[in-house]
C-alpha positions, 0 to 999 in steps of 0.5 A, spaced: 904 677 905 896 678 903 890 680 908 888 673 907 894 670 909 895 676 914 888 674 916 889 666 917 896 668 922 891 672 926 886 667 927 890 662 928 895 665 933 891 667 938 884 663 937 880 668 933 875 667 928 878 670 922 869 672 920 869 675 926 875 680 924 871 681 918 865 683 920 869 688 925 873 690 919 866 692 915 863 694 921 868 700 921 869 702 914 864 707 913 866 710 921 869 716 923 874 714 927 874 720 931 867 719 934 869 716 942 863 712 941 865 708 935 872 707 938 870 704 944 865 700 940 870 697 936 874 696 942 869 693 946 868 689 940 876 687 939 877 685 946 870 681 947 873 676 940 880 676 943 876 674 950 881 680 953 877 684 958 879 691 957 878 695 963 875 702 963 882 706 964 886 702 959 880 703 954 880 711 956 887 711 954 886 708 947 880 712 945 885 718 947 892 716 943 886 714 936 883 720 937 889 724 937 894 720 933 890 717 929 890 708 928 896 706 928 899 702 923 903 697 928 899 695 934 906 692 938 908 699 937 902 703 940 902 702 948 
C-alpha cells in the first residue's frame, strides 16, 4: 500500500482532509523533532484537523515519550 492510498484511508476513516495532513506532513520535514515547541505544535496542529482536543497532560506526555523514544512507527501502539 502506498502514501496516497495510506493518505486516502486516513482521510476517509476519520473525516480528515488528506491536504490538511500534507500540509502537516511538509511542515515538519525539516524540523527537529526533538525541539518541545515543534512537538507541541505538530500536536496541537493534529488534534485541531482531527477536531480531537488534547489536554495539557495528555500533550506533556506525548511531547516526553517523542523526545525520549523517538516518533513511533505504530501510533496504535504508542499510549
Amino acid at each position: 500500500m502506498g502514501y496516497k492510498n495510506i493518505f486516502d484511508d486516513i482521510s476517509k476513516n476519520n473525516n480528515i482532509d488528506k491536504d490538511a495532513i500534507f500540509n502537516i506532513a511538509d511542515s515538519i520535514k525539516n524540523k527537529n523533532l526533538q525541539d518541545e515547541k515543534v512537538l507541541r505544535k505538530l500536536i496541537h496542529d493534529i488534534s485541531k484537523i482531527a477536531g480531537k482536543p488534547v489536554s495539557k497532560e495528555l500533550e506533556d506526555k506525548l511531547v516526553e515519550k517523542i523526545r525520549k523514544d523517538g516518533v513511533p512507527k505504530n501510533f496504535s501502539d504508542f499510549l
